[in-house]
N, C-alpha and C positions, 0 to 999 in steps of 0.2 A: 121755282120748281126745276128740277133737274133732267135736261132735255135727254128725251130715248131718242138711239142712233140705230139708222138703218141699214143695213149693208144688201146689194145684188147679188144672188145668186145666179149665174148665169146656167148652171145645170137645170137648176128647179124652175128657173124664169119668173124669182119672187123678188122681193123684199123681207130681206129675216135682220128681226132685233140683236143689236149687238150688245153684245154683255160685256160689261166691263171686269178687267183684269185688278189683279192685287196689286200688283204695281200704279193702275188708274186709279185706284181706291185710295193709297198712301199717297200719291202728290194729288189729290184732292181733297184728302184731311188735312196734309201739312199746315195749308194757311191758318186752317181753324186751329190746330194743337198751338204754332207757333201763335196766335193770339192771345190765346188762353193762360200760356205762358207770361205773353209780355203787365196781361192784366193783372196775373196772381203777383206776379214781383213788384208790380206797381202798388198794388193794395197793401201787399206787406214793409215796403220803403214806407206806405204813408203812415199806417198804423205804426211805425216802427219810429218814425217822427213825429209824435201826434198834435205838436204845436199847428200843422193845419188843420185841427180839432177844436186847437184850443180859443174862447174868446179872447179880444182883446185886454179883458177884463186882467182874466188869468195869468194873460201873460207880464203883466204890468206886476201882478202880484209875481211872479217867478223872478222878474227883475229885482225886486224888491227884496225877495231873500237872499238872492245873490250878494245883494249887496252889505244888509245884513251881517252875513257869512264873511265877505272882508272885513267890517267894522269889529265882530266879534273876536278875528286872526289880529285886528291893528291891536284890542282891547286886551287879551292874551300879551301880546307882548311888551307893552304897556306897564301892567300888572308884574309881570317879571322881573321888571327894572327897577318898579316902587319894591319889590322884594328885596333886591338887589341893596338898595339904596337905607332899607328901613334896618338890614342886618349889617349894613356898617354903623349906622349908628348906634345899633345895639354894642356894639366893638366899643365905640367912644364913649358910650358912657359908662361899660366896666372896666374899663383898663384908662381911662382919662379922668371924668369926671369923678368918677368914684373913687379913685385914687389919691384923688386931689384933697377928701375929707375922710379919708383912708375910713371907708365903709367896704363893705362885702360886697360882691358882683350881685346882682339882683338874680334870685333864686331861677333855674332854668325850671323849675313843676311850674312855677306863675305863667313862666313865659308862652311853655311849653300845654296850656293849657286846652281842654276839647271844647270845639265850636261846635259840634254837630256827630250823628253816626252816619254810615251809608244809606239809613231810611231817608236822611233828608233830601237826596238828591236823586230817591226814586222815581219820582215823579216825574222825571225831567226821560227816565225811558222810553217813555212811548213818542215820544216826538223822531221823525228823520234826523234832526239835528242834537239829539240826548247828550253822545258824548263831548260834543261841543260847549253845551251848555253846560253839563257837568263839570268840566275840566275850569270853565270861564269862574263856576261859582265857587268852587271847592279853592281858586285862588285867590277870590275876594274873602272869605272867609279865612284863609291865611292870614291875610295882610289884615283886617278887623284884629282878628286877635294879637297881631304883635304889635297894631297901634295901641290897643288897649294895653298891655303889659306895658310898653313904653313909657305911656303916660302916667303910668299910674311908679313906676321906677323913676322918671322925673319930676314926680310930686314928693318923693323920698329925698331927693337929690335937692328940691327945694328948701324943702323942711333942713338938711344939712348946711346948704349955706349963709341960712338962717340963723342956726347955731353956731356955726364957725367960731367965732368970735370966743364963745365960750367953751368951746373944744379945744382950743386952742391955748387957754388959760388952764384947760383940766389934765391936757395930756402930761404929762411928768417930763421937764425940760430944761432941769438945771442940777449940776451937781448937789447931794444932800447936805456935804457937808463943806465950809467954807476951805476957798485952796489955799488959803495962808495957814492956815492950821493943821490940815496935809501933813502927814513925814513917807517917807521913800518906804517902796515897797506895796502899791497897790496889790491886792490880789484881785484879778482878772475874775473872769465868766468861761465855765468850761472846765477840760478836766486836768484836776489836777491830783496832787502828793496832800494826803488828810494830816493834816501836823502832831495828831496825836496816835490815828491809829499806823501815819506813813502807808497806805497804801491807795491807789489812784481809785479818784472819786470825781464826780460830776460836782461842781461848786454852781450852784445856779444863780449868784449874783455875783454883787463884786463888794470887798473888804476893802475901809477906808483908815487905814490908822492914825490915831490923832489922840490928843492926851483924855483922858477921863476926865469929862464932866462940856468935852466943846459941844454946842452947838448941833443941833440938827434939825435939818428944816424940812419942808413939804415940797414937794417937785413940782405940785402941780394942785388948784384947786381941788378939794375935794371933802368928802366925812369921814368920819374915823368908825371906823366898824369894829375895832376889834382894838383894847390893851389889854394883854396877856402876860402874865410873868412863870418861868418857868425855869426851874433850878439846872436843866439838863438841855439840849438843841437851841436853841435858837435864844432863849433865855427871857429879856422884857423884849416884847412886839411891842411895834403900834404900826395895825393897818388901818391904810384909807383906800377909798372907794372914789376914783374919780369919775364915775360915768363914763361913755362912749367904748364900753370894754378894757378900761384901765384900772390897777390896782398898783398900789405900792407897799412893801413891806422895810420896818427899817427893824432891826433886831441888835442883842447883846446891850442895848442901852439899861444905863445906869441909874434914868432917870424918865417918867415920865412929864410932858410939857403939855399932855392933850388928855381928853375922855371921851369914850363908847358917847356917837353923836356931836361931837361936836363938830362944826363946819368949819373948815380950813382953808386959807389961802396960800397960793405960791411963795414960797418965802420963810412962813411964818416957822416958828421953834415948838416943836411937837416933842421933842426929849432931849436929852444928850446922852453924847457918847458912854461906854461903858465896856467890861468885858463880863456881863453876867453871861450863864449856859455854857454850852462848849465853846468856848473860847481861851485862847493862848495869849491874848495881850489887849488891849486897849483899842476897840474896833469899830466902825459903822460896816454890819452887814447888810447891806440894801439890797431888794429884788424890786423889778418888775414883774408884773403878769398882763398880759396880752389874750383879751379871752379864754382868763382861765390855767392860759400858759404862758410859762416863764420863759423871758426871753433875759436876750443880752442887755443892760441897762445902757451897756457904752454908747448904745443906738440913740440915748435921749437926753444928751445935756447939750444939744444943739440952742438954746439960749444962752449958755452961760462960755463957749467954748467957740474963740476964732478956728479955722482952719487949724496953724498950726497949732495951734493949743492941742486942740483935738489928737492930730498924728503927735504928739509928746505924753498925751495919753496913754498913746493905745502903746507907744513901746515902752513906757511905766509898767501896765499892766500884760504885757506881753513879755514882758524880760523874768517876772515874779513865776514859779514854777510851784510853788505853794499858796497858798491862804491861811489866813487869823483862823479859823472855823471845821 
């Protein structure tokens, strides 16, 4: 209770209540406001912290995601690495392995395949930790799908060295026609002078001349698809079919040694020479095909041909500015 103060009047000859001033008012509040103060900032520090709220329970759990939360950051980068590591390997087995059984790069739509849409990883929104775990899954499903392509690219890559042996027997690998029986003057691959109309033309194989009736043989295992006789181009064909995207064609022959199906091996005498169709003299026109497409033949008598043999080749058929055809 708040004590009433008396004051003497010496006129009246009393005692009269003294009333207190505005000033006695405010440094008699102060204590109380400055308390009220200290209590409100106190209660808001705690709420503001509310781990003195929280059980011990709680808190164990809060450690527990923290930690969590690093494991997830180590996991993340983790994951990165194996990314890192899975796409060099993809590197070595198109440009190494594949090379080595000269097959195609393994298709990027395979590689490049869909694991999932944005639905799948909606679910993971409603958590405090969503984009964390979104980011963590959407990188294991990365890495799933380029193991799978992988694997499923070095099951092809088996299956190839598997077959080697006979790829190897199939590809076209030696000169068609014997080099003792050769005379000077190869016509080359490329363009050249047409010997009948004289004016420049693409020659898409290469001209062997050698007397009427030598020898010609198979480059490389394979079936014969195709004997064709034809009074004008290319004249008596005989194509084979060596599998792994190989073809051979030998033309102008005078004679056939083979038939539509029959199986052939590296070596063997499939016709002789001749100069039936558009031709100028006594010739083997051989081409290769390479899926389809003709290439250079001088690329494939790597069996029959030392180094130098080879560069004695190519300035044979580099010196010739014409062809038989």
């Amino acid at each position: 209770m708040t004590k009433v103060k008396y004051k003497y009047n010496p006129q009246t000859l009393t005692y009269e209540k003294v009333e207190p001033g505005i000033r006695d008012r405010i440094r008699k509040a102060l204590p109380y406001l400055a308390g009220s103060i200290v209590f409100a900032v106190a209660i808001i520090l705690i709420y503001e912290n509310q781990s003195f709220f929280k059980s011990p329970r709680e808190q164990a759990f809060e450690r527990e995601n923290e930690q969590l939360r690093q494991q997830y950051d180590l996991l993340k980068k983790q994951m990165r690495e194996m990314e890192i590591v899975l796409s060099d390997i993809q590197l070595r087995d198109d440009n190494i392995y594949r090379v080595i059984f000269e097959s195609e790069p393994y298709p990027n739509h395979k590689r490049d395949r869909a694991t999932g849409g944005s639905n799948k990883y909606r679910q993971f929104a409603e958590y405090e930790s969503g984009q964390l775990m979104t980011e963590t899954w959407q990188a294991l499903d990365r890495i799933e799908k380029k193991l799978y392509a992988q694997s499923k690219s070095f099951d092809e890559v088996i299956k190839l060295a598997k077959t080697k042996e006979k790829m190897l027997s199939s590809i076209p690998a030696i000169i068609p026609v014997n080099r003792k029986d050769l005379r000077a003057g190869i016509g080359p691959y490329g363009w050249r002078i047409d010997p009948i109309y004289k004016t420049r033309a693409m020659h898409t194989g290469m001209d062997f001349p050698s007397e009427t009736g030598t020898p010609v043989y198979a480059t490389g295992d394979g079936k014969v698809i195709n004997v064709e006789s034809n009074y004008w181009g290319y004249g008596n064909i005989v194509l084979i079919d060596h599998g792994f995207g190989y073809q051979t064609m030998y033309a102008h022959l005078s004679a056939f040694k083979a038939k539509i199906g029959q199986v052939v091996k590296r070596g063997e005498v499939i016709g002789l020479v001749g100069s039936t169709g558009k031709s100028t003299a006594p010739h083997l026109h051989y081409e290769v095909l390479r899926n389809g497409e003709k290439v250079n033949p001088v690329n494939y008598y790597y069996n029959d041909l030392s180094p130098a043999e080879y560069e004695e080749m190519l300035k044979a058929a580099s010196s010739s500015g014409t062809s038989f055809d």
